[in-house]
N, C-alpha and C positions, 0 to 999 in steps of 0.2 A: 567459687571455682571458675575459671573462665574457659568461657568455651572454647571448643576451635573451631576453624573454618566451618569445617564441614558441618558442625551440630548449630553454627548461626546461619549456614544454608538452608537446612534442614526446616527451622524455625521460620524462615522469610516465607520457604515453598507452605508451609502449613498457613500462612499467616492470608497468602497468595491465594490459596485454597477455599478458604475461609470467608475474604472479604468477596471472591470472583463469585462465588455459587449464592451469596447474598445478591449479589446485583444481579445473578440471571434470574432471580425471584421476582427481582423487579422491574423486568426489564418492559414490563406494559406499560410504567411509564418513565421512559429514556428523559433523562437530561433530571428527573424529579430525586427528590433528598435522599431518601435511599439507594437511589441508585447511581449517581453520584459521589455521594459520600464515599461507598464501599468501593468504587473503581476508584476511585484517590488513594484510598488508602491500598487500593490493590498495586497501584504506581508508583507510591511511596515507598513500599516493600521491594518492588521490582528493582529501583534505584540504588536500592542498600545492597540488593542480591547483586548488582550491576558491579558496585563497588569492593564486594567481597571479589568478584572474578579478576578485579586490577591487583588489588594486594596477596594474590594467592596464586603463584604460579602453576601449580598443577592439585588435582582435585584425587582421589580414589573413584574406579571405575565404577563401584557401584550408587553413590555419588551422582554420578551423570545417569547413571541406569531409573534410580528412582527419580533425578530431575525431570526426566524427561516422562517416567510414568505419570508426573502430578499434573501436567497440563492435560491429559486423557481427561482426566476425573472434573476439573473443573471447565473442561470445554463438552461434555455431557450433556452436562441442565444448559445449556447455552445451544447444542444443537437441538436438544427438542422443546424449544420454546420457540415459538410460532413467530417469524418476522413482524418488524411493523406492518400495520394495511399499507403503507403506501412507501416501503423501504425497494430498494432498486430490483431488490431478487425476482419482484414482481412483474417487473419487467422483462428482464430475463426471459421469465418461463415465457412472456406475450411472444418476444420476439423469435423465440425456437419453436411454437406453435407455430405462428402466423409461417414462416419458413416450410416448416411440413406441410402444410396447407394449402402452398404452391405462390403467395406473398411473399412483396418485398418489404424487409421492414421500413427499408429505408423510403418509404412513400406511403403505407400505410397509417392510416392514423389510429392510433388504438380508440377517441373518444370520438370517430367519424363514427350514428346512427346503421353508416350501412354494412360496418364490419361487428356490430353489437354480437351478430350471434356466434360469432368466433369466441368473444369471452370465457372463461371460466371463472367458479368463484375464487381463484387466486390472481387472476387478471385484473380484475372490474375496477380494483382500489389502485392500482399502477399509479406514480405518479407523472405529472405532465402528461395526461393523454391527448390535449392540444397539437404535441408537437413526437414527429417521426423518430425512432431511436437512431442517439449521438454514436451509437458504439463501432469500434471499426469492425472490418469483416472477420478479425481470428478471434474476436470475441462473438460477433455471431454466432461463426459456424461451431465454436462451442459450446455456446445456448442450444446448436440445433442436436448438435450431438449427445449431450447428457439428456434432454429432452425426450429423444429419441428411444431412450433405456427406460425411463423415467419421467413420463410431464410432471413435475410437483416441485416445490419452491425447499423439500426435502432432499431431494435427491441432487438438485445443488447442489447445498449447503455440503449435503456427506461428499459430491465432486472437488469444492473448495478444499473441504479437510485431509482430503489424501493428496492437493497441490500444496498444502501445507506440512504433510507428512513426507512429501518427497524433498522439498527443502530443505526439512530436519540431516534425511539421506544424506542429501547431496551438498550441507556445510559440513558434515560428519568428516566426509571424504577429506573436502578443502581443507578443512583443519588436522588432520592427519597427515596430507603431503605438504602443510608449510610448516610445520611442527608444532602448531599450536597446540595452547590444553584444548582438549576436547569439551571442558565445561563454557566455552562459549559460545556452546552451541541453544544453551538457556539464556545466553542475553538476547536471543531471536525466539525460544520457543516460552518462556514466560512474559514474553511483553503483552499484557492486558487488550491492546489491539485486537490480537489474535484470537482474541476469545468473544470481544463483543463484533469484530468486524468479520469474522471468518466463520465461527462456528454460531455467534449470532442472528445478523444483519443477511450476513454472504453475501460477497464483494467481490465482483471478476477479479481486481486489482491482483490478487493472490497469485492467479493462476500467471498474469503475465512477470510476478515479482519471481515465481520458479522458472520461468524461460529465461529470464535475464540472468540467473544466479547459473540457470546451466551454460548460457554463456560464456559469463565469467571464467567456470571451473574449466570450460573448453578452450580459454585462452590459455587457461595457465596450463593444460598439456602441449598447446599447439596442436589443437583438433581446430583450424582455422575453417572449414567448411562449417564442422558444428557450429561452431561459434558464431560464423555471421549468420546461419540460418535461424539459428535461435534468438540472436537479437532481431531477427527481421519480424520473426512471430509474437515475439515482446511487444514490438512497436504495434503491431497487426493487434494486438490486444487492447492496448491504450497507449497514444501519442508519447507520453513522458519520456520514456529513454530513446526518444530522439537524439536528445541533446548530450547521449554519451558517443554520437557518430564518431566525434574528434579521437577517444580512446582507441578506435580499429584503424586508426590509418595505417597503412604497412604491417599492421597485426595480422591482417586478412588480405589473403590475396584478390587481383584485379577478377578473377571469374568466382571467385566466392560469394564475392557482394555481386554481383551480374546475377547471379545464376538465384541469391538471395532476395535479388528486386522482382525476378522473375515469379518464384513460388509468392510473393507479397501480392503481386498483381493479380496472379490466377486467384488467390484467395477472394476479391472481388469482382473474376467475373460472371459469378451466380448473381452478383445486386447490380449491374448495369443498367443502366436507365436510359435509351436510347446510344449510346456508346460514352457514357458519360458515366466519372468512377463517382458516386454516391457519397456523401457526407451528412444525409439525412440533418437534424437536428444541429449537427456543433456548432455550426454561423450562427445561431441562436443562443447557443450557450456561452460564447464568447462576449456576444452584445447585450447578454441577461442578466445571465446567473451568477449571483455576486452570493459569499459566503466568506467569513474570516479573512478578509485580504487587504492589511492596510499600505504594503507597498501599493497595491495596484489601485485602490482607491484614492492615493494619495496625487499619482500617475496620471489615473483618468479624468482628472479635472485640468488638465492643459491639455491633453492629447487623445487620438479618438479610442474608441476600447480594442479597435483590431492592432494600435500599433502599439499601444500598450502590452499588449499580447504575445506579438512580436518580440517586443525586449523582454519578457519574459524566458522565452526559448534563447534569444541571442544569450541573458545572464546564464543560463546553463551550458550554452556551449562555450562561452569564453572560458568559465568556471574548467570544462572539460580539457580546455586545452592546456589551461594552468597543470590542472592534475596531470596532464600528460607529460609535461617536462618535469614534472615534480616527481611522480610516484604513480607510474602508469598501470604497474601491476598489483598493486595495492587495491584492498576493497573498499578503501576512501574515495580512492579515485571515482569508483563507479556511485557511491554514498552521495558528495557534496555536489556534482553539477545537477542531480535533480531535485537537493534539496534547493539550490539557491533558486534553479526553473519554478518549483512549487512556492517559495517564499516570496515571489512576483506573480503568481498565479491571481484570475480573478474567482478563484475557491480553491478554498483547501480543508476538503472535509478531512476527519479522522482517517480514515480508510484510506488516501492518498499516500498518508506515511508508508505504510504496508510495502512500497517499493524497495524503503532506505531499509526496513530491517534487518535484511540477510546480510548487510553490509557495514554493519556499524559494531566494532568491536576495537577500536582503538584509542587512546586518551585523543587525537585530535577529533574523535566524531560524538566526543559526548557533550555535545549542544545538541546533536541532532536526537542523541539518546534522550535526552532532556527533553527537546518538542516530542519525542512521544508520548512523555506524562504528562507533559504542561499545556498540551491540547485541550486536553479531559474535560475541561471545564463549559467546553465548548457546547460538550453534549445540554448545557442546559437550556439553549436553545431549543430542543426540542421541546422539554417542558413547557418554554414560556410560549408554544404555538399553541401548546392544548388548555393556555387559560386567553389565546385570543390574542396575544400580544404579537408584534412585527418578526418576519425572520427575518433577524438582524441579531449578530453577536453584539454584546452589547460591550461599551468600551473599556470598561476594567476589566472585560475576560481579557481581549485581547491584549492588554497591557501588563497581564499578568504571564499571558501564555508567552510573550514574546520577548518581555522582559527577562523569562527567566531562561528561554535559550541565548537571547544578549548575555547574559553576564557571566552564561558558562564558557561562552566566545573570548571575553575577556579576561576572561581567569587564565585561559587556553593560552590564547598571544601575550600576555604578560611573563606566564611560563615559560613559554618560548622566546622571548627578548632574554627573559634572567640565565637558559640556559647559560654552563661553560661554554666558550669557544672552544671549537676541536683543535688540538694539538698541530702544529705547522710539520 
């Protein structure tokens, strides 16, 4: 008997279910065989479900109703499994402390002797205590704010999950006023990410991936006020959707972005340093931190790492501008200029995707749907640190993970050369 749509959905989300709550079993040791394994095949599943939503133009309501129950169940065991000792979240909670406390983060050193007794035992294991937190101010002041309800590396986590639940809202919306099926609202809420980066790890990225998405939705009413002020909080969160400036030209008017740079600026001036706007750590991380980046490593052997850096952000905004003459109201448009910024990046953890997935539901963005599973492999890094080995992806990950976003790029553009010509 063959099935239909709906009962080989039905099967993925079981399958989804299945492989994701194996991996949060294991998630004490990230990047290691079981846990691993099970997120593959969790991505594996996700791609098939991906491909049922192209060949299937519209789903039954209740269909989406239990899609969207199944990720609850499997991002569960994933919230109450205790982060890595030295995963970001941990930092977080240092820098919304240290803030109440009447510190700057951006000058404190968490591994300075003289700030020791400020720690807690969720602090102590932070990673990089050497060096001041990189994050900008609207990620601060929302470390200081959930903090504030809450100090615990918990109460994150559950802040993350309802900037993830309002995403769900608010593509619901999107996809109802352009008339989309409503079921691709699971190619964002089952992507495996979500569940080890969000309700696992907890990753700010989330929160600024929902200010960017209400954005988005505030362009397409022409709520131009919301809109740039919300992309200004995105940026304030983490630097990436800079490079989608090019998208608001004339979208937003000359006092929206004024009045937008304004509320950006106040956001920084609780960390002033003598009259001077704070950057704490990222000069460092620029000149550091190297993780999965073979454009940029390939780059930084002619050129110094800050300029390399630079074309990094230039490749996203030229990207932006393409998309602009292209298909400016499209959620491609907002998709490809940060995946090509991040694809010159000098890291691109997992977690970084978290930006592109509100945005990726069409045949041209399934390479980018692709680097979401073909990441995966990445995570084995972690393992190889806990038997002592270099953190360094090693080079058949990345030849695998990039390979196989290359050749869904090329499948893409051959496609599109073979199309018919449109009629004269």
């Amino acid at each position: 008997m063959k099935l239909t749509p709906s009962r080989r959905l039905y099967g993925l989300g079981v399958i989804l279910l299945v492989a994701l709550t194996i991996c949060s079993r294991n998630s004490g040791d990230r990047g290691g065989p079981y846990f691993i394994s099970s997120l593959a095949v969790a991505g594996i599943a996700y791609l098939l479900a991906v491909r049922e939503f192209f060949s299937t133009p519209r789903f039954p309501r209740r269909v989406i109703v239990i899609g969207l129950a199944l990720p609850v169940l499997w991002h569960l065991p994933f919230l109450l499994t205790p982060p890595g000792p030295d995963d970001d979240i941990h930092r977080y909670v240092w820098d919304g402390r240290v803030q109440r406390l009447g510190y700057n983060p951006y000058i404190v050193i968490p591994g300075d002797p003289a700030f020791g007794a400020l720690h807690t035992p969720e602090t102590r294991t932070l990673n990089h205590p050497d060096l001041p937190s990189p994050y900008p101010a609207g990620a601060e002041l929302f470390f200081r704010a959930v903090t504030a309800i809450h100090e615990s590396v918990f109460a994150l986590k559950v802040a993350f999950l309802l900037c993830d639940l309002a995403i769900v809202l608010v593509l619901l919306d999107i996809l109802h006023r352009s008339g989309q099926g409503a079921h691709w609202v699971l190619a964002y809420a089952w992507n495996p990410l979500l569940a080890t980066e969000v309700a696992g790890s907890g990753h700010v990225d989330i929160v600024g991936a929902l200010l960017l998405l209400m954005s988005f939705a505030a362009l397409g009413r022409r709520w131009r006020t919301v809109a740039a002020m919300t992309f200004g909080l995105a940026v304030a969160v983490k630097l990436l959707p800079i490079v989608l400036l090019p998208l608001y030209w004339r979208r937003v008017r000359i006092r929206d972005a004024a009045l937008t740079a304004v509320v950006v600026g106040l956001l920084y001036v609780p960390f002033l340093d003598h009259g001077r706007i704070p950057i704490g750590s990222l000069g460092t991380y620029v000149q550091s931190f190297r993780f999965n980046d073979p454009v940029f490593a390939m780059l930084e052997r002619v050129a110094a790492p800050q300029l390399v850096a630079g074309l990094a952000v230039l490749a996203g905004f030229l990207t932006a501008m393409w998309m602009r003459k292209k298909s400016p109201e499209s959620a491609d448009a907002f998709a490809w200029p940060m995946a090509a910024s991040l694809l010159c990046a000098p890291v691109v953890y997992p977690w970084y995707l978290l930006w592109l997935l509100p945005f990726v539901r069409s045949v041209p963005t399934v390479p980018i749907i692709i680097w979401t599973v073909s990441i995966i492999p990445t995570y084995y890094v972690w393992h190889l640190r806990t038997l002592g080995r270099p953190w360094l992806v090693p080079g058949w990950i990345m030849l695998l993970e990039y390979a196989c976003v290359a050749m869904a790029g090329i499948i893409n553009a051959f496609r599109w050369f073979r199309r018919p010509a449109a009629p004269q």
